[in-house]
N, C-alpha and C positions, 0 to 999 in steps of 0.2 A: 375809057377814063370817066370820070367824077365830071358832072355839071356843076358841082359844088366851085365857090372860090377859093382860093388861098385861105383868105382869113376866115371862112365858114370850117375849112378842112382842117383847119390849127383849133380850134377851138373844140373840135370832136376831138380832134389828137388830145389835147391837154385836159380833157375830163378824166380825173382821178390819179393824172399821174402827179411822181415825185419832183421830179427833174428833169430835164429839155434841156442839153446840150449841143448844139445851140438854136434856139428859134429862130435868129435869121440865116442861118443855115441849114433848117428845115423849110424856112421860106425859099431859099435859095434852088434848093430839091426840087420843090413842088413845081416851079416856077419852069423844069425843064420841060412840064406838060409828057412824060412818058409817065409809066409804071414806074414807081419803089420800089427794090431789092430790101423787102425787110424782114429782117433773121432774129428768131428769137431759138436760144439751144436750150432740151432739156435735155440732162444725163440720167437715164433711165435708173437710178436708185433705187426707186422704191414703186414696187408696180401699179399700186391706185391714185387718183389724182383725187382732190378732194378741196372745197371751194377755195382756197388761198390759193392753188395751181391757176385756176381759174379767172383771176384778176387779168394774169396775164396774156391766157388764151384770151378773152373778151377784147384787152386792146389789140389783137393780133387781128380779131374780127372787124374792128372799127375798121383798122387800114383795108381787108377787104374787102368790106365796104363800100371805100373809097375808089377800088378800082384797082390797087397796089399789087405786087405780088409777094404773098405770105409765104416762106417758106419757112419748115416746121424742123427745125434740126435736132435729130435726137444723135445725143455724143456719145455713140456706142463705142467708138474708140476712149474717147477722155473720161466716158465713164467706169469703165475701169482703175483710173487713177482716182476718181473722187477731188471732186471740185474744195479744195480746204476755206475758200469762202465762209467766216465766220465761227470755224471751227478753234478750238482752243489746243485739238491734238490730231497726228492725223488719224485719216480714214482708213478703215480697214479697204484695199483694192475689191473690187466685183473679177467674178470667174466671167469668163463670155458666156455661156450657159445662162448665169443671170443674168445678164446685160442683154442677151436676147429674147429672153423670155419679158424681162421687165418692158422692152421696146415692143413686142405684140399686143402686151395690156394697153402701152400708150395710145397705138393707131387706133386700137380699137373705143379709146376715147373719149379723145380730140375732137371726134368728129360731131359731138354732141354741141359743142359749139362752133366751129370752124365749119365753112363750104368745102365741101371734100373734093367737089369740082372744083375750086381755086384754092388748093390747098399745095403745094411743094411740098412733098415729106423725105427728107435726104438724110443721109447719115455720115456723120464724117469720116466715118475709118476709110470711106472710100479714096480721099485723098491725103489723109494723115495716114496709114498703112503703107504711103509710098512715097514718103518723105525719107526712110532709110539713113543709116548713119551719117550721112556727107547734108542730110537736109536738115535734122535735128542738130547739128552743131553751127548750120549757118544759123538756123532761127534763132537759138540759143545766145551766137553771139550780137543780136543785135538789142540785147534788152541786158541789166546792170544787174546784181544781185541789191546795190544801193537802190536805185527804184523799186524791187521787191519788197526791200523792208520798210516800204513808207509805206506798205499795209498795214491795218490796226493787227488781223491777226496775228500777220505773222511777226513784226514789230513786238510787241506782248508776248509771243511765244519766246521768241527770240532773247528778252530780257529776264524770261522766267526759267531761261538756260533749257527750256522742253522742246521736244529733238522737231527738226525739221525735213525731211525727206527732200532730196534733189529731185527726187518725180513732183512733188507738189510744188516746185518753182514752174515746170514745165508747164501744166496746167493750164493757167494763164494765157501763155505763150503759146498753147495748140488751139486756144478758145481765141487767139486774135487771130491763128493763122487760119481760120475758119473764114472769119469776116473779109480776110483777103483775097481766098481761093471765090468766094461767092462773091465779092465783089458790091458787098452790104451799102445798102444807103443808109439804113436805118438799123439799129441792134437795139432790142428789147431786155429788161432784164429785172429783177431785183433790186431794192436799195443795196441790198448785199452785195451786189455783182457789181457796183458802181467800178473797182479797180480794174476787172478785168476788161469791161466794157471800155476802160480809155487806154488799158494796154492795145486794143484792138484797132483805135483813133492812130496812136504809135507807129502799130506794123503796120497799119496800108500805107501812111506816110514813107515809112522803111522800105517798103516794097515799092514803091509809088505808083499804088490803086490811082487811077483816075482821078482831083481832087473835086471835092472837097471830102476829107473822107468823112465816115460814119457818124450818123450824129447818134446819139444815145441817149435813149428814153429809160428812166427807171420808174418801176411801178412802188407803191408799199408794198411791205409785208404786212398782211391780213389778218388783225386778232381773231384766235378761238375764242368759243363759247362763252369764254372766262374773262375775255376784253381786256388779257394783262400779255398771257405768252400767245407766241403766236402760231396759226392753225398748224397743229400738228397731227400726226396719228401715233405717235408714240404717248405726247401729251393728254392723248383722248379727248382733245378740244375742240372736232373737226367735224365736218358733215361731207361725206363723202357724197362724189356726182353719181353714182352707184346705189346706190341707198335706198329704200322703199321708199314711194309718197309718206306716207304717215312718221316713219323716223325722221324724215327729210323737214319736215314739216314740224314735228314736235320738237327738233333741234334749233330751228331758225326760231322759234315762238319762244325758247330759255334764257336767249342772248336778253341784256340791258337794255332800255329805252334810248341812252348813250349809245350805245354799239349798233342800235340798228341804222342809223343815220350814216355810218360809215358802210355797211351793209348794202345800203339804199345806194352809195355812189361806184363805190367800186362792183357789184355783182349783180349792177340791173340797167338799164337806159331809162329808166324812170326820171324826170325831170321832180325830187321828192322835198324842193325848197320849200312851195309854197305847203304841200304835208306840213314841213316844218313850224313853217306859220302857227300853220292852225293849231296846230298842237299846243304852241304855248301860249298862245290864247284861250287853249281851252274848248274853242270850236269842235272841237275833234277827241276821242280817245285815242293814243298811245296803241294801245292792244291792240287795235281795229288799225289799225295801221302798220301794226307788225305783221297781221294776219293779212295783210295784201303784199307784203313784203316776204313773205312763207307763199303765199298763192305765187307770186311771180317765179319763185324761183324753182319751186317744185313744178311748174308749168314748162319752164325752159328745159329741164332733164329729163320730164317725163311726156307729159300733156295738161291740158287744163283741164277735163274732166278729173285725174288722178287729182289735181291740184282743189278742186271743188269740192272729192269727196273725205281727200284728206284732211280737210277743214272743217269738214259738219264730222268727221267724225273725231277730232283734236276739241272740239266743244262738247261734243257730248261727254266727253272725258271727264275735259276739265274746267268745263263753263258750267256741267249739269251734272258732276260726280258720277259718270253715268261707265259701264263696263264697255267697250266697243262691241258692235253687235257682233261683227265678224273676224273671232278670233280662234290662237291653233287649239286641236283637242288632241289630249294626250292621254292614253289609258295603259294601266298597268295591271301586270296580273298579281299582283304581291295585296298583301292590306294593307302594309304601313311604307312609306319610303322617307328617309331620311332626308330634312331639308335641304344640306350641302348637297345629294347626289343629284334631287327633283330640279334645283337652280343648273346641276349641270347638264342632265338629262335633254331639258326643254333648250338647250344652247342659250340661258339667258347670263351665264360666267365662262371663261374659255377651262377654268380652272378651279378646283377647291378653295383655293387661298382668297380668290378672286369672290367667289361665291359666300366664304365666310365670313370675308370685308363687307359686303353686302346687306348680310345676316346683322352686323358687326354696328354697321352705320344707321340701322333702321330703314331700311329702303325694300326689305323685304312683308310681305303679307299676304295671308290666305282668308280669303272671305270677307275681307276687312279688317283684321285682327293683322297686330304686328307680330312678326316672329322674330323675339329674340337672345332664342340660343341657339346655338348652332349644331346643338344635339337634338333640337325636335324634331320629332318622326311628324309626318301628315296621316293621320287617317283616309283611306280610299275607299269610296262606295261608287253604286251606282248612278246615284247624282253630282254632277261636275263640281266641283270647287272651285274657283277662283283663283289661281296664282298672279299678285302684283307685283314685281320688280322694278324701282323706279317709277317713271313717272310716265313711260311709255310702254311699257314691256307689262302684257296679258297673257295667260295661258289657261286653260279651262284641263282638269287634271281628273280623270274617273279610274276605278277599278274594272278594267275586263271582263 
């Protein structure tokens, strides 16, 4: 265990979070002097995790930290059903096939912030798959369809007469019968998952878990790039924990002066107040403080050499207009190539549409020169050209 005190370990606890229900009931925990039972679930949706996942993993670290035991649940069973948390309609279900394959991606990278040595990685189908019809209709009956709809979602769905599926009542109810079977001190979660997290307070009571039951920590949700919706990869406003130094790095350096101070607390142990300070004082630039806040982070997923050279070369860019020295060379045997195929060629569009938005918006240029129609051919010679995409994306472009 932690040499730390109570109120030393409450105070790491409470950096960054939403809500603490309840602080003297996590005083009460601590107070037993053993290991915390603390469970946070994801349901393997969506195979990359990318920095908003990451708020949570980091407090999932602080408690290891502390000495605690982290266990990492991924809801291969409930992910199937698709958690309707915040949802306006429901979710299309996952085959197992996805479900397994999305939970491979996970473990493999968790572990970039978690101790893999005190890491618990469980999966619930293990004991939801044998709950069977006599266990799902006790669980069932111990929760009200009335407390279901004092959910905003489904309360709103519910009055806009748009359908609601008896599996997505369940949900809930297989996400508290989780906290039961493990026998949760602590449940980490989402502002979003705030409902299910107190259905889970409910069933240990209902079951009568040992008390006091689970106390429940909610983290924020994490604006994207954009500082309005939040980190998505559908929204394209995200920076994946996967991602080269240099994107990693040109992504965190786009965010607002506003937005990096949220940045600063939820995705680093930087103590970044007195930053703060200085900055509005004046002592300090902004930028140069963003740019230690790009080094931190790109250091944590990768290394800090990566995180050093991603930064002298994020200024030569764009502190010194300058082309990155080392970038991809692509050669063709053709003379001319059409700009929509060359953006798709080089992977810098997944798609034409994609590529002639691009074209479309002015974020495309060769040699310096904007390109914009989307019927211009490039000439190819033996001397590389230049291809710009945005504000990060280089390609150097010759004839064979």
């Amino acid at each position: 265990m932690t040499m730390k005190s109570i109120k030393e370990q409450i105070e790491i606890i409470k950096r960054g979070t939403d809500e603490i229900i309840s602080i003297p009931e996590l005083e009460e925990k601590l107070a037993l002097d053993r290991p915390l039972v603390v469970k946070a679930g994801f349901d393997p949706s969506a195979p990359d995790i990318h920095l908003g996942h990451t708020v949570l993993l980091r407090k999932m670290k602080h408690f290891q930290d502390l000495g605690h035991d982290v266990h990492f649940l991924i809801g291969d069973f409930t992910g199937r059903i698709g958690d309707p948390s915040g949802r306006s309609k429901s979710r299309k279900q996952l085959s197992i096939d996805e479900v397994i394959e999305n939970a491979k991606t996970y473990k493999k990278q968790i572990f970039k912030i978690l101790d893999k040595a005190k890491t618990k990685v469980e999966f619930n189908s293990s004991w939801c798959s044998k709950l069977g019809v006599d266990g799902i209709f006790d669980l069932a009956s111990r929760y009200t369809v009335a407390r279901m709809l004092e959910r905003d979602d489904f309360s709103n769905r519910y009055a806009k007469k748009e359908p609601i599926s008896i599996i997505e009542f369940l949900y809930p109810l297989l996400q508290a019968y989780d906290s039961v079977v493990m026998q949760a001190d602590v449940e980490l979660g989402g502002t979003d998952q705030k409902f299910n997290l107190l259905v889970g307070r409910d069933m240990q009571r209902s079951y009568m878990v040992p008390p006091p039951p689970q106390v429940i920590i909610t983290m924020p949700i994490l604006e994207g790039l954009d500082g309005s919706e939040k980190m998505s990869k559908s929204l394209g406003n995200y920076v994946g924990i996967d991602e080269s130094p240099d994107e990693m790095f040109g992504k965190i350096m786009s965010i607002s002066d506003t937005l990096m101070w949220r940045y600063y607390e939820l995705l680093t142990d930087i103590d970044y107040r007195p930053l703060k300070k200085k900055v509005k004082s004046g002592s300090i630039n902004p930028k140069e403080v963003k740019s230690d806040l790009a080094c931190a982070i790109v250091s944590e997923y990768h290394s800090p050499a990566d995180a050093k050279k991603a930064r002298a070369g994020f200024e030569s860019v764009f502190a010194k207009k300058e082309v990155p020295e080392e970038i991809e060379e692509y050669k063709f045997k053709q003379k001319k190539i059409g700009i929509i195929e060359l953006i798709k060629v080089v992977k810098f569009a997944s798609s034409a549409s994609e590529a002639r938005r691009l074209v479309e918006q002015n974020a495309v240029s060769v040699d310096g020169e904007k390109v914009a129609d989307i019927s211009s051919e490039i000439e190819l010679g033996s001397v590389g050209k230049i291809l710009k995409v945005g504000k990060r994306k280089f390609a150097k472009i010759f004839r064979a």
